[in-house]
C-alpha positions as CSV (number, residue, x, y, z in Angstrom):
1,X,-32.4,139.6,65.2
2,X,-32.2,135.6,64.3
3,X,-32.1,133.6,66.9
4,X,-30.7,130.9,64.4
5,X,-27.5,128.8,65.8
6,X,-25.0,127.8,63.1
7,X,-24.3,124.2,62.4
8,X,-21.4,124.8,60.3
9,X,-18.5,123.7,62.1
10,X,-15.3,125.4,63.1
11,X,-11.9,125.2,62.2
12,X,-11.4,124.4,66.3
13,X,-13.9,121.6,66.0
14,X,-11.8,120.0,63.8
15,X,-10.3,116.8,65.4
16,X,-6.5,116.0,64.6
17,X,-5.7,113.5,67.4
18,X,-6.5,110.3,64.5
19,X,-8.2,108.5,67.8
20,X,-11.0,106.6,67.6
21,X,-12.1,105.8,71.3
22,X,-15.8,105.3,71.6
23,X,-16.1,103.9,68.3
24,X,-16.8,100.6,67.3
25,X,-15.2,99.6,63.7
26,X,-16.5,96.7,61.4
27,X,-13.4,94.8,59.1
28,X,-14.2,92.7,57.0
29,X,-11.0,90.3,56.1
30,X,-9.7,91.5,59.2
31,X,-7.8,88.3,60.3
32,X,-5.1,88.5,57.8
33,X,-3.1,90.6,55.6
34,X,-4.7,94.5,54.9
35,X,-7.7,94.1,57.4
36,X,-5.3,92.5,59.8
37,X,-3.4,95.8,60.0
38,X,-6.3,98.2,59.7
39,X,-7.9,96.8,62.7
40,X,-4.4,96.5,64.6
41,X,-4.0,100.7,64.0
42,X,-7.7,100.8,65.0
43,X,-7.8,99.3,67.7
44,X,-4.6,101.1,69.0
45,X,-6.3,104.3,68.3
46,X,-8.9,103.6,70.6
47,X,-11.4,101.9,68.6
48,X,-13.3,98.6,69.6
49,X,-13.1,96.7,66.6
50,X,-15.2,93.9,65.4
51,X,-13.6,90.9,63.1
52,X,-15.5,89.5,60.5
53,X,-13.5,86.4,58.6
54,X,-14.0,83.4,57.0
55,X,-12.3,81.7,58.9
56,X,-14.2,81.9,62.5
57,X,-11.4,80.6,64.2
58,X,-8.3,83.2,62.8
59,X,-10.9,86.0,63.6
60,X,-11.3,85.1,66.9
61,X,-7.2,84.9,67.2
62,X,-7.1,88.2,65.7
63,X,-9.7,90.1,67.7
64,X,-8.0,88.7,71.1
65,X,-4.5,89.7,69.9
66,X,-5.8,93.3,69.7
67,X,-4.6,95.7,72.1
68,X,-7.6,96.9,74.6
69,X,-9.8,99.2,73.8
70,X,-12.1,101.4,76.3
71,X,-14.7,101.1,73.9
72,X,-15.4,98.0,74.7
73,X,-14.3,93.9,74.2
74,X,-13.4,93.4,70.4
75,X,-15.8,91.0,69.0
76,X,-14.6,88.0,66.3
77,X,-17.4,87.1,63.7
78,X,-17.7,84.4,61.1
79,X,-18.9,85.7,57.7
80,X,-19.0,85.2,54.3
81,X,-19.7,88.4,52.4
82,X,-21.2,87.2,48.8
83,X,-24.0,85.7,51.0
84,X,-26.5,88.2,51.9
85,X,-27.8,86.2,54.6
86,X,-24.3,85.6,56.3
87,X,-23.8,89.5,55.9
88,X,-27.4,90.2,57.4
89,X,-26.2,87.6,60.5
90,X,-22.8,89.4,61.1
91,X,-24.1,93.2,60.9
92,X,-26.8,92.5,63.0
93,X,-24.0,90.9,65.7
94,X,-22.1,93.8,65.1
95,X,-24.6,96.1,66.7
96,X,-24.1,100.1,66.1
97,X,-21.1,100.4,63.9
98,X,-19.3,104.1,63.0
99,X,-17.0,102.5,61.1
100,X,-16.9,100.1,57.9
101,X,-13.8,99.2,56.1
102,X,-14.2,96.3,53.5
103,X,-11.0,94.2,53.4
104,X,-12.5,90.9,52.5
105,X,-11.1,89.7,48.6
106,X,-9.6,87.4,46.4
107,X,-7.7,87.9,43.3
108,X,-7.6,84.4,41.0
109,X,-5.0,85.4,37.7
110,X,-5.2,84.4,34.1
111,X,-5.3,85.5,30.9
112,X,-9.0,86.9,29.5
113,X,-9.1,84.3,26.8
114,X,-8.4,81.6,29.4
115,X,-10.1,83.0,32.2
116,X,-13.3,80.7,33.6
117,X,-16.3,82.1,33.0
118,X,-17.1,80.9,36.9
119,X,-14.0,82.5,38.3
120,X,-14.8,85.7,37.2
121,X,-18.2,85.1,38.7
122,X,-16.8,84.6,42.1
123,X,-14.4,87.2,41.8
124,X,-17.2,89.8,41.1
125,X,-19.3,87.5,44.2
126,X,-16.7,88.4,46.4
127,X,-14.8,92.0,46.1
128,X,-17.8,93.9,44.3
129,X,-21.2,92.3,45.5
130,X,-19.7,91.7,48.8
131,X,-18.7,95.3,49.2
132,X,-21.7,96.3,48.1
133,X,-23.9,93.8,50.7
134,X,-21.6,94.5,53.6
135,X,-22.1,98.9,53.1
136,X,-25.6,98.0,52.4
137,X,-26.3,96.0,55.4
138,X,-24.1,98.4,58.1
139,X,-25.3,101.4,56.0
140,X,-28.7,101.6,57.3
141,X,-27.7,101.3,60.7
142,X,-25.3,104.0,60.2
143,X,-28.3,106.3,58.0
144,X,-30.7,105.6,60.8
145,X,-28.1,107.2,63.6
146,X,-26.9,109.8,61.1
147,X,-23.4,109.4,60.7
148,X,-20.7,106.7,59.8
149,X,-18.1,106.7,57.8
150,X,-17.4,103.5,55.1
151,X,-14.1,102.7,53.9
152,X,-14.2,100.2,50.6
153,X,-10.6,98.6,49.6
154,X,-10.4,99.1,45.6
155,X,-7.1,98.7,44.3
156,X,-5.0,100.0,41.5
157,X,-6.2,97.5,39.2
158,X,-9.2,99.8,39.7
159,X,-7.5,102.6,37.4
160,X,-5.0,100.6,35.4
161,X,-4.8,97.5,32.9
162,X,-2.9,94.3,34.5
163,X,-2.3,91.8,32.7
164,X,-3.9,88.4,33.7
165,X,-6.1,90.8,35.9
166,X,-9.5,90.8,33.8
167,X,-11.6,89.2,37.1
168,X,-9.5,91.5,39.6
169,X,-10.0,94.3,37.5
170,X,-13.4,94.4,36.4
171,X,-14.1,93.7,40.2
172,X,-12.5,96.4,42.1
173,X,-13.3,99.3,39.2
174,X,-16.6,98.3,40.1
175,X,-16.2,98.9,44.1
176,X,-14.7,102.3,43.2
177,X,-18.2,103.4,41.1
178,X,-20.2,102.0,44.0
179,X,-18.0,103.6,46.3
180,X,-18.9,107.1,44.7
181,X,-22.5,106.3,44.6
182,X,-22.7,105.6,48.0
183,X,-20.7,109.0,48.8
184,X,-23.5,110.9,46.6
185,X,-26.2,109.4,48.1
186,X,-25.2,109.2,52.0
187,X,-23.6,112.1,52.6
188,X,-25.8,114.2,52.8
189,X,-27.4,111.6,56.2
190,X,-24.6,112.2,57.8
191,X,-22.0,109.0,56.1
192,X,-19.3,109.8,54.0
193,X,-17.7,107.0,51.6
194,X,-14.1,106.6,50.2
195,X,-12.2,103.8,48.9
196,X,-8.4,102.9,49.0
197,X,-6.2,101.5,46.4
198,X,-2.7,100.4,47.3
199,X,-0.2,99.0,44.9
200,X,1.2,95.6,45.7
201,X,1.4,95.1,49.8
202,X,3.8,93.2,51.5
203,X,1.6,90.7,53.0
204,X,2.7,87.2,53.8
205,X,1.0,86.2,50.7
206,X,1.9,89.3,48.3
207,X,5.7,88.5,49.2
208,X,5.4,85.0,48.6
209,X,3.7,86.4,44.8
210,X,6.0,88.9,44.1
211,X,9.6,87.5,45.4
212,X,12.1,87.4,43.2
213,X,12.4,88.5,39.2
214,X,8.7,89.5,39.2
215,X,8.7,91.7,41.9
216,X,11.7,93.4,41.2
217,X,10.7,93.9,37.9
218,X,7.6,95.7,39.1
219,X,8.6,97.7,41.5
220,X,10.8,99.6,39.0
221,X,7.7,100.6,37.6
222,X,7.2,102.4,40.7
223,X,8.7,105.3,41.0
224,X,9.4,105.3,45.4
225,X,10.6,101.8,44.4
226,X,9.1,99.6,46.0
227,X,6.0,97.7,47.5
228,X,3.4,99.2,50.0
229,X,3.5,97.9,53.5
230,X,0.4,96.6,55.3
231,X,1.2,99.2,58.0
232,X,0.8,101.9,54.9
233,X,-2.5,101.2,53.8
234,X,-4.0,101.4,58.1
235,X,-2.6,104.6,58.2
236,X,-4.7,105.3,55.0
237,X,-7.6,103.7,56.4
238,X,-6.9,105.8,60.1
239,X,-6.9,108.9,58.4
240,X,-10.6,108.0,56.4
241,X,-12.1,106.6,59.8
242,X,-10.8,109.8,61.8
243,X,-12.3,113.0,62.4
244,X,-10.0,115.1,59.6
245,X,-10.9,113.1,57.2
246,X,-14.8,114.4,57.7
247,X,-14.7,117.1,54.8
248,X,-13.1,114.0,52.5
249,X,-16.5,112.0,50.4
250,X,-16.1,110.0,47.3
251,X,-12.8,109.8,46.8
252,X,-10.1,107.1,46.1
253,X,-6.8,107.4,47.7
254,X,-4.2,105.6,45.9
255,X,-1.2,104.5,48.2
256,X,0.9,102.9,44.8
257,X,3.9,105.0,45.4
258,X,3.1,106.4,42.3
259,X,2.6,103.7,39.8
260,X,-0.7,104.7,38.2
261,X,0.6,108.4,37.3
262,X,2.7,107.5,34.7
């Protein structure tokens, strides 16, 4: 008779509760807009959540605004993710992270004929390379304990043609292949990878874009109507960097309220 035990898991092992205590969660981005959020419903789930910004001082605002986790102090890092030695700095600081979500990105708009050649160039610097250096950097921490889990932010410029979008477009259709690379390669070492991709989200800024003719034009292209909340896409994120999300690799979940179906 084997004396093999089974490591396939049970339906009862399967964890519901969308908590996150004892976990420590990297955001990149995370003192403003999308990242703000995520590491808000992180941290209120129990996670302790580490801030990487730009901006050193509105990541240090954000991580001591969190509520408190028993995981431990959250921790507010300066960063800048298209330099791989800022990247290297930050994910060492972090320490042992479970899980990744990369928030930091810019968008910079204009038609493809008009579009600077250096723009472009950033714009790929900043939401594809930097995704990549950031899941490279916290990936082999999380390959050498065997599990993680690494959330990427695409968007739905990732699956659909926007006009004046070439840069934005080019840039996060790119994090969604690497995404799925990432999820082919890692899995299987115990870290899954998915990517988001929200329609327009109410942030201070994507108000301020999309007030007015424009935004009401677009969201009539949408068939629930309207624009995403930041609150939306963390309860995206929540769901990939929780337990019943563990059977969920390589995918992209699109929170657009149904814009890219039609």
């Amino acid at each position: 008779m084997s004396t093999e035990t089974s490591t396939e898991p049970t339906d009862e092992a399967v964890d519901l509760s969308f908590r996150l205590d004892g976990r420590t969660a990297l955001i990149t981005g995370g003192a403003s807009g999308i990242g703000s959020a995520i590491a808000g419903a992180f941290a209120e789930a129990g996670a302790r959540v580490v801030v990487v910004d730009l901006n050193a001082e509105a990541a240090r605002a954000r991580a001591e605004a969190l509520p408190r986790s028993s995981a431990g102090e959250h921790l507010a890092l300066a960063g800048n993710v298209a330099d791989p030695a800022s990247v290297a700095e930050f994910a060492a600081a972090a320490g042992s992270v479970d899980v990744l979500v990369t928030c930091a990105g810019i968008v910079d708009l204009a038609p493809a004929e008009e579009l600077d050649p250096a723009v472009f160039t950033r714009t790929l610097a900043i939401n594809l390379t930097g995704t990549f250096l950031t899941a490279q950097a916290v990936g082999r921490g999380m390959l050498e304990r065997g599990r993680g889990k690494v959330i990427t932010m695409a968007s739905q410029a990732a699956t659909v043609a926007l006009d004046g979008h070439a840069a934005y477009c080019a840039s996060k259709a790119g994090v969604v292949g690497l995404t799925k690379v990432l999820a082919s390669e890692w899995a299987g070492r115990g870290v899954t990878a998915n990517s988001i991709s929200p329609t327009v989200v109410l942030t201070d800024l994507g108000r301020k874009a999309w007030e007015g003719p424009k935004g009401e034009a677009a969201k009539a292209q949408i068939p629930t109507g309207r624009f995403a909340l930041p609150r939306e896409i963390a309860g995206a994120a929540l769901f990939l960097a929780s337990g019943a999300s563990d059977m969920v690799n390589g995918a992209d979940l699109v929170v657009d309220g149904g814009y890219t179906i039609r």
